[in-house]
N, C-alpha and C positions, 0 to 999 in steps of 0.2 A: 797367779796373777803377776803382770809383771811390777816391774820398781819403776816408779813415773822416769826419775831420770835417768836408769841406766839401762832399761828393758831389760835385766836381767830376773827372771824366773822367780819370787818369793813364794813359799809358803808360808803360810798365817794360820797358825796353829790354833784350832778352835776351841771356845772355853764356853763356859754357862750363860758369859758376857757376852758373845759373839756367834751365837749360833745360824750357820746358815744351813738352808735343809735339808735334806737328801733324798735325792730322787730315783726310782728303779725306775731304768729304763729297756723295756725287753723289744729287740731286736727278731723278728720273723725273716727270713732270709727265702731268698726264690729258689728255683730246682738249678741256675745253674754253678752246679758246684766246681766246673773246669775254670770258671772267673773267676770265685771264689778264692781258688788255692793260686791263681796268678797274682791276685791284687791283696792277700793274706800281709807280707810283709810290708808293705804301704797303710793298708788297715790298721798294723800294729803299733807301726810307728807314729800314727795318729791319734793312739791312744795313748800309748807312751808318752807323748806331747804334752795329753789331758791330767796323765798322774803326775810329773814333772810340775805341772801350775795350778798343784790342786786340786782341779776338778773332778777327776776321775778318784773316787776311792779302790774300784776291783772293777774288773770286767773279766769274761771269760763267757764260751760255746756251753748251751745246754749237752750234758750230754744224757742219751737212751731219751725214753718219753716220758712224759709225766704220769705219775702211780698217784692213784685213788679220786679220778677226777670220772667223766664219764667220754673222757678220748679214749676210744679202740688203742688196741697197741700197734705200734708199729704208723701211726698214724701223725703224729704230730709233726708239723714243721719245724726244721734247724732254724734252731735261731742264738740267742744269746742274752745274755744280761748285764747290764753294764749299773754300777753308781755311782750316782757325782752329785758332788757339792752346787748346788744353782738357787736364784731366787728364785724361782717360778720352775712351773712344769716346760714352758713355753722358756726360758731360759736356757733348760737343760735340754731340750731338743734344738735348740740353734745351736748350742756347744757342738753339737755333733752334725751340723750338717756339712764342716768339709771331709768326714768319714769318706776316703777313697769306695766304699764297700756304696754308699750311700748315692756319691755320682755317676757311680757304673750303673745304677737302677736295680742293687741285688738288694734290697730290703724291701720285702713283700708290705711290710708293715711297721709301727716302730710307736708305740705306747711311753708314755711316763707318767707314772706315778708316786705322791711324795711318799716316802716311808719315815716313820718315824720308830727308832730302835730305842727300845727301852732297857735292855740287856746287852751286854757284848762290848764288842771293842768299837762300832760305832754308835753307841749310844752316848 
């Protein structure tokens, strides 16, 4: 978020006091993958933007298909997984709507879910 008076970029480092939630949000992507890898470095830098103010704690591409579900193999759509700090589900999906990836029309779909980590480094 930034600093009222100087719009410089703060992190606000979150405590037991201060919890704001975290949301997975999975990213389905269309078949055209030649836009894709055109609009990749704008994408990133967009995300980049979101870990810089916070928001984003990790994102990155699934990669192969999901094991032990009942999707065929070889079948599952590219997509990705992004988390970020937001009040709301509906929060964390406006963070992301100037996603270049998002105005090109390449996100078939795009889900969020809060997760709550009980273990680990975000919990």
């Amino acid at each position: 978020m930034p600093h009222v008076e100087t719009g410089v970029p703060v992190v606000v480092p979150v405590t037991s006091q201060c919890r704001v939630p975290i949301y997975a949000i999975e990213y389905e992507y269309d078949s055209r993958r030649d836009v894709q890898d055109a609009l990749r470095p704008e994408h990133r830098q967009f995300v980049r933007s979101l870990v810089d103010d916070g928001t984003v704690l990790a994102s990155g591409p699934w990669r192969g298909g999901p094991v032990g579900d009942d999707t065929p193999p070889g079948t599952a759509a590219p997509g990705a997984l992004l988390l970020l700090r937001a009040e709301s589900a509906e929060a964390a999906l406006a963070a992301l709507d100037g996603d270049p990836f998002r105005a090109a029309g390449l996100l078939a779909s795009r889900r969020a879910r809060e997760w709550d980590p009980v273990v680990g480094p975000f919990a």
